[in-house]
N, C-alpha and C positions, 0 to 999 in steps of 0.2 A: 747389599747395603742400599736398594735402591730408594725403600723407607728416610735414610737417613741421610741418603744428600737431598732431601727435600726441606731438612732444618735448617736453619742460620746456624752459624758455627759456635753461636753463643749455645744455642739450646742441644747441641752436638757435645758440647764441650761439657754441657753437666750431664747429659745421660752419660757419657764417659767416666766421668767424676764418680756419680752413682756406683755402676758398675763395678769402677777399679774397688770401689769403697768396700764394697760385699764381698767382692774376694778376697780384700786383706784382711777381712774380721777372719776368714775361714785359712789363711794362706801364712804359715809361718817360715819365712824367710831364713831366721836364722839357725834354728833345727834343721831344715834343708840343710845349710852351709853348712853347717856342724857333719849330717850324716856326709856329707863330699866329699868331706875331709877325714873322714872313720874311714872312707874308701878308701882313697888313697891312700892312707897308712897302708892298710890291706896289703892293696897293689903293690907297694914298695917292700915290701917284706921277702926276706929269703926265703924262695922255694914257692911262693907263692902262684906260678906255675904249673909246678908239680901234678896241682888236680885241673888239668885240662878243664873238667865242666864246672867245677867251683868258680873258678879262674872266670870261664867266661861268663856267669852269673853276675858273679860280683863287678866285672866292665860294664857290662849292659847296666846294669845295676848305677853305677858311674856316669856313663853317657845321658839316659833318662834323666837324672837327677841333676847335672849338670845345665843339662840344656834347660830344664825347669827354672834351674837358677838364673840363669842368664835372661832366658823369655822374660824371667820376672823385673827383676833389675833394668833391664830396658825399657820394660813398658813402662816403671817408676819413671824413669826417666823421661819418658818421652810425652808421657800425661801433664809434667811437670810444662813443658816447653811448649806445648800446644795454646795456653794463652798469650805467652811474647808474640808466636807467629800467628796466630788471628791477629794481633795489633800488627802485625807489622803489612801484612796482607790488606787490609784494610786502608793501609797506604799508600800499595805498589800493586799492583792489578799481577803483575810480573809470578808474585809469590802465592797468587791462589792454587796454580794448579800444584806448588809444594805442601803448602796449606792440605789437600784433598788427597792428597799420598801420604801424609800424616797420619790423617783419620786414618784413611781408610787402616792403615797398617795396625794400627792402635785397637780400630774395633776388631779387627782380624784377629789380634793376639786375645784380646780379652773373650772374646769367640771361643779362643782354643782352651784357654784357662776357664772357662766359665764350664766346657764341655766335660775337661781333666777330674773337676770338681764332681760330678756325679759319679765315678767311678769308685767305688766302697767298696764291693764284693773280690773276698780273696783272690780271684781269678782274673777281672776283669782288667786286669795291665797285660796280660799275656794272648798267645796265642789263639785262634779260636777255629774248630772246627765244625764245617758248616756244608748241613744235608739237605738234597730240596727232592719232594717228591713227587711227582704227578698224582692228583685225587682225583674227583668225581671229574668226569666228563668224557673220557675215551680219550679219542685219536687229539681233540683239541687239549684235554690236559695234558697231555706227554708233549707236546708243540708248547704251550706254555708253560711247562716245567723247563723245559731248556730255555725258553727268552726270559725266565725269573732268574736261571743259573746265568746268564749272559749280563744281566743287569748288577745282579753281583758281584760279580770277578770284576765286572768295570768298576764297578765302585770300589771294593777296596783296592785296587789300584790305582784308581787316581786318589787315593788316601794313602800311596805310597807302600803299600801292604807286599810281601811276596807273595803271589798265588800259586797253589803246586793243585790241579788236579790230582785226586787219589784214584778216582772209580767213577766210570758212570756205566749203566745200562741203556741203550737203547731201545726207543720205543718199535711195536711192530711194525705202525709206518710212518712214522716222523717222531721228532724230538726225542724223548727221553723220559724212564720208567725212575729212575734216583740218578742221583749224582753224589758226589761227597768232595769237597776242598778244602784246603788249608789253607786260614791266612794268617800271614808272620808280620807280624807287626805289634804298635807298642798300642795297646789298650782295645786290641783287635773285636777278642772276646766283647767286651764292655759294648763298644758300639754294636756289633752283630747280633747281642741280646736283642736289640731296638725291633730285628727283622724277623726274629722267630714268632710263627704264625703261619694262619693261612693266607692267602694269597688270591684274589678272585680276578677273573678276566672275562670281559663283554666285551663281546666282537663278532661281528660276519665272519661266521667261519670257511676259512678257505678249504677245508674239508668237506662242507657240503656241498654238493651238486645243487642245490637248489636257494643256495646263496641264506641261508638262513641267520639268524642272531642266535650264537653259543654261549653258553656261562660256561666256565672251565675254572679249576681249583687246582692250586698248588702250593705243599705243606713245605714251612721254612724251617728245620732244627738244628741249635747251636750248642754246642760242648764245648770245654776249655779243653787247651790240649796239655796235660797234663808229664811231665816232666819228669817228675818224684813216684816213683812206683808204689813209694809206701802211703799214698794217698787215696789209693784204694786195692782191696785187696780181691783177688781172683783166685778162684781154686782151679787147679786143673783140671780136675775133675765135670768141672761145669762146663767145659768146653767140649766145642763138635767141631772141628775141622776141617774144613772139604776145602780139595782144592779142582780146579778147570782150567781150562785155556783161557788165555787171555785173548782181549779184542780191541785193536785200536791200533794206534803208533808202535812201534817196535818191530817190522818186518817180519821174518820167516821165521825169525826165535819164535814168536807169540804163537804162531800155527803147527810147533813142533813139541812144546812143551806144555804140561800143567800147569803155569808157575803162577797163576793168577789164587789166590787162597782166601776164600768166606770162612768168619768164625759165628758161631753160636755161641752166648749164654745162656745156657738151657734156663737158668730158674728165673731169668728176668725176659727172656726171648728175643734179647737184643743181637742184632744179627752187623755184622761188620766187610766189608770188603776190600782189598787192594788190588790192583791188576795194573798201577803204574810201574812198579821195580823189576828190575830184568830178571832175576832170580828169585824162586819161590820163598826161601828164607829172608826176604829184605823182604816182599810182599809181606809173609806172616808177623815180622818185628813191625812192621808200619800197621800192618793190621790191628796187632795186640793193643797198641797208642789210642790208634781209633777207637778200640775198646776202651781201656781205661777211660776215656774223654765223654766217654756216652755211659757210663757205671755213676761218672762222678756227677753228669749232670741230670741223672735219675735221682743220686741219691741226694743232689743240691736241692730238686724240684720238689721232692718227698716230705727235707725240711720246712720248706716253705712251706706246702700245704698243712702241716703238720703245726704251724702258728700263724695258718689264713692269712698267709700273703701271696696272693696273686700274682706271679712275675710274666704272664703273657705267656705262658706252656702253651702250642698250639692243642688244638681239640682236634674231632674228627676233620679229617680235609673234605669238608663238604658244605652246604651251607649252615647260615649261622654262628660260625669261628673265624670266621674274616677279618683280621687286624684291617685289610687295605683292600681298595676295589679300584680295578684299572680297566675305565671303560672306554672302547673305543669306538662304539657304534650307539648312540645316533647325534653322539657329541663324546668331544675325547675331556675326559677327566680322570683326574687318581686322586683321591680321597680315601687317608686314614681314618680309620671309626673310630680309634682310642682318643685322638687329638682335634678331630674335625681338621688338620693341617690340608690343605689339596692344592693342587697345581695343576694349570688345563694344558700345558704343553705336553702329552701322557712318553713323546716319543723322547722330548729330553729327561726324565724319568727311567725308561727302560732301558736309556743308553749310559746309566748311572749315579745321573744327578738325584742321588740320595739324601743327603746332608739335613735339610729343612725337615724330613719326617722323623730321620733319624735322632734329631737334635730335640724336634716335639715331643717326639714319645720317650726322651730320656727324663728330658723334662718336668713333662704328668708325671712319671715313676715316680721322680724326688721329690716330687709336690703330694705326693698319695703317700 
């Protein structure tokens, strides 16, 4: 908000104004409250229990929508109060910095709500799983295919996300060949659509001996993680199998058993992995998920293409498909190409600080 403590709190007070106004053309209040209250009937009903994962659907289901109501209701409220305390601020020096915790809180909520609002697509409240690959460049894209996955995981965690590594391979000598995670959280999908792409990095590579400037490439893809089996359908038949050793955490188990399991879809060539679960059957059930999640977001991508709309599918990971470029030699900057959005601090970027490109490029979509 560094933009907007540079206003008088008068001209603070109507971009706020503005703002709340737009969302309540779009934000029906008491339909929310209404479905709250369908919930909770729900929830209070005999036996309601009984289906374990209905059960927790419909809470989560509950929680979301609740808190929506509340965020909203207070911000009503508090949009409301912010002219008394500009006057009164204005008269007691004392009340500015209450004044400036106002805002700030107010634009923060509106922030959230304004974000909420772009979220349309059937999936995009849920779950989202998220692959990153090393492309063109050798030893320096596997080294930046792991600082893209590091950039990540920070970021949806400081978005409060769970992250569960599923799988990665490493590279021959440094970083990493794929990776795959999960993140659990509410509108997870939605936002991590923003990052799928490729991904470009300039830099003096510490790989060459002769200190040279590398371009290096790494591909971001995102699936919904898909719950409902009947949302897409799998023949058995189209599956291939194969299980290995696993590699990584898990001690002497991992070096004694197969239990690590890649699956094939033969007629799509979509290829799956797990090697986080202690037992080969829990890899292959987390497996199948990952499957399902990457079926559904072939056959999301297909319909789009299929009524020319563009939602940001990466391309080859090479040049030319570059959502973002993160250069750090012979000046640091990160510059998205869909939004022109950039930021020259590159290392608070890699250490997270996503939000501003993420937020741009939701943006453009809804404006396109």
């Amino acid at each position: 908000m560094a933009e907007a403590t540079q206003l008088s709190p008068q001209q603070r007070l109507a971009a706020v104004r503005e703002q709340h106004a737009l969302l309540e053309r779009g934000f029906d209040a008491d339909a929310l409250a209404a479905h709250v209250t369908e919930l909770e009937d729900q929830m209070q009903a005999p036996g309601f229990w009984d289906d374990p994962d209905s059960a927790a659907k419909v809470s989560a289901d509950h929680a979301r929508s609740t808190r929506r109501l509340e965020t909203w209701r207070s911000l009503v409220s508090d949009v409301e109060d912010l002219e008394g305390l500009i006057e009164l601020a204005a008269e007691d020096d004392d009340l500015a910095e209450e004044l400036e915790g106002q805002f700030a809180s107010v634009e923060d909520r509106l922030g959230t709500l304004e974000e909420e609002r772009l979220f349309s697509g059937k999936y995009d409240a849920g779950d989202a799983l998220v692959s990153v690959n090393a492309g063109a460049g050798g030893t320096d894209a596997q080294d930046w295919a792991e600082m893209v996955l590091r950039m990540l995981m920070r970021w949806a965690e400081s978005r409060g996300f769970k992250v569960e590594l599923l799988e990665a391979s490493a590279g021959e000598e440094a970083g990493i060949k794929s990776a795959t995670f999960r993140a659990a959280g509410e509108n997870a999908y939605g936002l991590f659509g923003a990052e799928r792409g490729v991904h470009r990095l300039v830099r003096i590579s510490p790989f060459d001996s002769q200190g040279r400037r590398q371009t290096a490439f790494a591909g971001v893809e995102v699936a919904p993680v898909v719950e409902e089996v009947g949302d897409v359908e799998i023949d058995p038949d189209d599956l291939q199998v194969d299980t290995y050793r696993a590699s990584g955490a898990g001690g002497q188990h991992v070096n004694k058993t197969d239990s690590a399991v890649r699956i094939t879809h033969k007629p799509t060539g979509t290829v799956v992995q797990c090697q986080n679960e202690r037992s080969q059957s829990a890899n292959r059930d987390t497996a199948m998920k990952m499957l399902r999640a990457k079926l559904l977001a072939l056959q999301e991508r297909e319909r789009a293409e299929e009524i020319a709309r563009e939602k940001g599918e990466a391309q080859d990971v090479g040049w030319g498909s570059q959502i973002r470029s993160y250069v750090l030699h012979p000046y640091t900057m990160v510059k998205d190409h869909r939004t022109d959005h950039e930021v020259g601090d590159a290392q608070r970027v890699l250490d997270g600080d996503l939000d501003g490109f993420v937020r741009a490029a939701l943006l453009k979509q809804a404006e396109g």
